[in-house]
N, C-alpha and C positions, 0 to 999 in steps of 0.2 A: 154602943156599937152603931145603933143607926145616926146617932149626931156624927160620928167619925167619916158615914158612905153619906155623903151627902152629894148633891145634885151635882155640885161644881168639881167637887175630886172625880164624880164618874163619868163625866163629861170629859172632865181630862185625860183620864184615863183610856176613854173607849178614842179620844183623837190620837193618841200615844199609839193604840196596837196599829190603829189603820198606818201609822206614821212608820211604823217597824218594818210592819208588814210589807208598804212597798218599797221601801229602803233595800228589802230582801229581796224579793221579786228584781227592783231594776240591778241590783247587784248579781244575781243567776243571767239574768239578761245580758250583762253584759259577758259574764265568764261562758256562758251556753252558746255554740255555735249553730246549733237548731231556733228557728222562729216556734218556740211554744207556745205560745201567750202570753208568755209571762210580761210584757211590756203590757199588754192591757189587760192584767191582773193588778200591773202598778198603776195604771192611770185609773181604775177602777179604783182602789184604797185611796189614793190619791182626792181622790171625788170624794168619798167619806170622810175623809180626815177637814176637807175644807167646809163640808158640813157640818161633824160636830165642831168647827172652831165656830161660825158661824151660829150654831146653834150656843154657845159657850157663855159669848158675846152678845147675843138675844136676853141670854137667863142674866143677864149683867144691866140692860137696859141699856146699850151699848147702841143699838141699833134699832131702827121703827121694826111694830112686830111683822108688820103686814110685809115687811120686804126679809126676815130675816126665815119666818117662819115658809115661804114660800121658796126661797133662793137654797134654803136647807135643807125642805122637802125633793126637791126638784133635783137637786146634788146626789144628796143622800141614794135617793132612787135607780139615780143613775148611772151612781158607779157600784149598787149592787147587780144592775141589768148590766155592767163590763166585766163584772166579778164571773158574770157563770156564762160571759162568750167568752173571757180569758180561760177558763177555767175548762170548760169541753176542750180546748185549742190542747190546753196542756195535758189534759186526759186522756188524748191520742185523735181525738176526733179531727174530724178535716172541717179548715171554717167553713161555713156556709155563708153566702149572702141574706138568705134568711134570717140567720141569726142578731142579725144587727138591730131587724126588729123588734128585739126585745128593747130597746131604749123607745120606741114607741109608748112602752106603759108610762114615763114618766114624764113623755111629753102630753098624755092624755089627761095624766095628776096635775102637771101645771096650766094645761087649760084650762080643766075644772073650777081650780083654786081662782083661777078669775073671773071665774061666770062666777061661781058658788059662794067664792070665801069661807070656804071650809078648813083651811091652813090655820084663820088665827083660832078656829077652838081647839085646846094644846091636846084633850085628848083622844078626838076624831082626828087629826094628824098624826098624830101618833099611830092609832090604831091602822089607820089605810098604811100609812108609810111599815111597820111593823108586819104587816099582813102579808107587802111587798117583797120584804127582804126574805118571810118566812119561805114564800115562792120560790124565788129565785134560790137560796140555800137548797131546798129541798130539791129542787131540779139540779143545783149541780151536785149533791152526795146521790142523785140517781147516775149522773152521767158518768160518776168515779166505778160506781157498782157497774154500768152498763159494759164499761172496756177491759173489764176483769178478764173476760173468757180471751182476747185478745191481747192481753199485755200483762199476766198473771204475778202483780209486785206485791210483794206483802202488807207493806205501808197500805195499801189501797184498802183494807178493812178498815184499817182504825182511821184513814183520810175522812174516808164515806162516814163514819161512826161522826166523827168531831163537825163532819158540816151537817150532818141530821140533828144532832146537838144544839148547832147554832140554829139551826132553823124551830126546833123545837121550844127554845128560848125566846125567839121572835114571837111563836104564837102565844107563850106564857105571860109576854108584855099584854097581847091585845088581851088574852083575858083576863089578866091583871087591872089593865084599864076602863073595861064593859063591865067585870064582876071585881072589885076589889077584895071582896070575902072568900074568892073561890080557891085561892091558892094557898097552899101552907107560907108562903114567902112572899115579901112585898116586892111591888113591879121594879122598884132599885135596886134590890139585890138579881133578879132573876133580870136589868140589866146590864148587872156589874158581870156576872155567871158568861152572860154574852160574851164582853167585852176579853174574856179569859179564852172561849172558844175562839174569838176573833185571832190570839196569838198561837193558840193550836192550829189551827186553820194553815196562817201562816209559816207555820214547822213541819207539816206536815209535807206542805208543796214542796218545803224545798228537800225533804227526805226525798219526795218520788220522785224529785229530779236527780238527786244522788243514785236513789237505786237503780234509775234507767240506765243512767250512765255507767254506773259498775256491771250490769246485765249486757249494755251493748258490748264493753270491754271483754265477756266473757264469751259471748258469742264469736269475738274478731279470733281470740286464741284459741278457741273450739272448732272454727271455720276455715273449711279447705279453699281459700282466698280466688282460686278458680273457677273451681264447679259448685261452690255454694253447699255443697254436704258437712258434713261432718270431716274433722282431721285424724290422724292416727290419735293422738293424744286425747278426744273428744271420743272416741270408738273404745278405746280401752278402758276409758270410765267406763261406759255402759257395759262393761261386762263382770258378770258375776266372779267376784275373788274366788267363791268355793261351791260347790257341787251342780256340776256341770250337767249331772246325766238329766237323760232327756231335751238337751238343747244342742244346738248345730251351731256351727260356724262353718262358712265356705271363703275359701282365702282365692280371689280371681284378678287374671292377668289376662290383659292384651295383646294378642298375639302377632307378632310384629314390627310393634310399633315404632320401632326406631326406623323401619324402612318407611313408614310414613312422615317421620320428620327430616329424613335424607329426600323423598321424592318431593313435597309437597311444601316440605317448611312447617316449622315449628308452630308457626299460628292456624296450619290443617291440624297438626298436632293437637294442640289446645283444644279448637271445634271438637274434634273426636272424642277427649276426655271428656268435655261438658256433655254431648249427644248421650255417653255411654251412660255417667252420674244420670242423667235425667230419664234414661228411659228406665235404668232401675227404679231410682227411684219412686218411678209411676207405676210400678209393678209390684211395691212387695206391701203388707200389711201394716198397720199402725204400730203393733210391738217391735216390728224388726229393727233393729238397726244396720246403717250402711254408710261408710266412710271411706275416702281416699287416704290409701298407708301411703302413701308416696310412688311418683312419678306414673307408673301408668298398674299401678297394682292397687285392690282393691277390698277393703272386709266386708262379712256381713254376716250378721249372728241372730241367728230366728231359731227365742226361745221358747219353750214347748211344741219344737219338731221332732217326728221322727223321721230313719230315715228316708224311709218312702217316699214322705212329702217333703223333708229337704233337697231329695234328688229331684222332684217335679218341680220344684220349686225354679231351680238353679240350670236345668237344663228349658226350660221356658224362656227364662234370662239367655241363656246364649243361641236358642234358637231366635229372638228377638233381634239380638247381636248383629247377626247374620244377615237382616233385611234393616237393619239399621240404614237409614238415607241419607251420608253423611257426602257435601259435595263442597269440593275446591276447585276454584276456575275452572268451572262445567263439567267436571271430572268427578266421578260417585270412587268415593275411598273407601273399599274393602273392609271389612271389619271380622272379627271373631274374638273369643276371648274359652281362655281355660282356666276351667275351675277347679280346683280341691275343695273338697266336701269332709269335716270329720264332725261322727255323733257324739255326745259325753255319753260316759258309760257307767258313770260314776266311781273310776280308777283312777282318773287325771286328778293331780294336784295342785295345778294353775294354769293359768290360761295362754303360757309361755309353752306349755306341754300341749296344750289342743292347738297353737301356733305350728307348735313344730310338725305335726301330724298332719294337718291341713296344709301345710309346703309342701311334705314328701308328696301328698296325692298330687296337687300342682303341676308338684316336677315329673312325675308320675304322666301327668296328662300333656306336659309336653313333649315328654321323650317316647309317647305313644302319637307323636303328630299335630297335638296342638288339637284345638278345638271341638274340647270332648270334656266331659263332665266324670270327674274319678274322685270314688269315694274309699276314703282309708280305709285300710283292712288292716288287723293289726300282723305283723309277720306269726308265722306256724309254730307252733310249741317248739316241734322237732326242730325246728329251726332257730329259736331261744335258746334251745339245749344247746344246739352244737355251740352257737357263740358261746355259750358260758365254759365249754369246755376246753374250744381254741384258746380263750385269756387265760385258762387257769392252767392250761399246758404250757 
């Protein structure tokens, strides 16, 4: 087995993933209409890949050592220091100018190397260069883990997993090369091991570009293209298919608002819907949710209320409404909105039925004037009865 992994297959090998790897990279790049990094993710593999040929060509006598060992260090280095500015870029992070710094390290390795000449001993190059990469890998599976809390994609465990991996395999080479006895496995194999995280690596990037991209896509059909909330269709997910009681729903309308877009023009219109989406939304709790059903009517279902404090809740909202400072060509435009309010009581059988209860209060609140807060009451027994017996008369 070990005659089979020798020097020269894993040489080729490890220039094969780099070679993949930005094949894939500039291939996203070009189909990606976002600047992610990924262009200097590829020039980064790119710089590796012409290392280990260089390095290839070294082990072949192909080339003096003193130029091949130096020209390879110095590559090598450098395009793992583009791997993890590409690689924060694509992580969500914003570039920095600092960051370019990092190719400082291996302009400080190739100075060395010529005061020193520390490059031609093959396994003190190794080990600095190995020590490097461990670096730079480990910082960028910190930086996958760092944008979790802000871009929560799945793939982002196992990303972070496969580059701590690879960085974990770097430091395996250096003490492969300082302690040869220390490890159950030789420094060949634990760089061939690499050379396999290196095509992980790169599958992985390009999963988190898929899954952003299917995430933005779900976000567009989820989002009220307006006011940035939530759509009807994104609102009805969030609501529980079965047993309602103890949760609210308040179904709210704008009171008006057609004479605002006869006086003022439909882009006062517009301003108004976004003012009204924004100050709700700066007003209700983390659980709630709140969406635009269409045109200038609104949901919002805040689960574990009762009623008490669904009604505080909701007439807060339209006392807010109220002093809303919404103005067109110097003009402050009137605002109010009415609400229907219904509790689950654990009778409703979907959420088409707490729909309909929270219209009737609505309607309820406009044919008492408009801008008043009415919560369903369910009609009187006596009043049940008589219907049952008008139909069956």
């Amino acid at each position: 087995m070990t005659a089979q992994l020798d020097l020269a297959t894993v040489l080729l090998l490890h220039k094969s993933s780099f070679l993949v790897g930005a094949l894939c990279f500039l291939y996203l790049r070009w189909q990606s209409p976002r600047n992610e990094g990924l262009g200097i993710l590829a020039i980064g593999f790119l710089f590796l890949a012409l290392a280990s040929t260089l390095a290839g060509y070294g082990e072949q006598k192909l080339l003096p050592a003193f130029l091949w060992t130096l020209s390879s260090f110095t590559l090598g280095l450098s395009g793992y220091a583009l791997f993890w500015i590409g690689l924060r870029r694509l992580s969500g992070q914003r570039l920095r100018r600092a960051d370019w710094l990092a190719l400082a390290i291996p302009l400080i390795g190739a100075i060395a190397g010529l005061i020193t000449h520390f490059h031609v001993v093959n396994y003190v190059r190794a080990s600095v260069f190995n020590t490097g990469a461990f670096l730079y890998l480990a910082a960028s599976a910190l930086a996958v883990v760092s944008d979790r809390k802000d871009e929560p994609l799945p793939v982002r465990a196992i990303f972070a997993a496969s580059l701590a991996v690879g960085a974990g395999l770097c430091l395996a080479v250096v003490v492969g090369l300082l302690k040869p006895d220390a490890l159950p496995i030789t420094t060949t194999y634990a760089f061939f091991l690499l050379i396999i995280s290196h095509f992980a690596i790169a599958l992985f990037a390009l999963v988190l570009v898929k899954e952003r991209a299917e995430a933005a896509l779900r976000r567009t059909a989820d989002t009220d293209m307006l006011t940035g909330i939530g759509n009807r269709r994104w609102f009805l997910s969030q609501l529980p298919r079965f047993d309602w009681k103890g949760d609210a729903l308040a179904v709210m309308d704008l009171d008006f608002f057609k004479r605002v877009n006869d006086r003022f023009g439909h882009q006062a219109g517009d301003q108004v819907l976004i003012a009204f989406a924004e100050l709700v939304r700066a007003n209700l709790r983390a659980t709630d949710c709140f969406a635009r059903l269409g045109g200038e009517e609104f949901g919002l279902y805040l689960p574990k209320t009762n009623e008490a404090q669904a009604r505080a809740i909701v007439e807060r909202l339209r006392l807010a409404t109220e002093q809303l400072d919404v103005r067109f060509d110097g003009q402050r435009v009137a605002l109010s909105v009415s609400i229907g309010v219904v509790v689950g009581r654990g009778a409703e059988h979907s959420w088409e039925e707490l729909f309909s209860m929270a219209d009737a209060a609505l309607y309820q609140a406009k044919d008492a004037g408009r801008n008043r807060v009415i919560t369903y009451a369910p009609p009187p027994a006596s009043f049940a009865i008589d219907i049952s017996i008008a139909r069956t008369g």
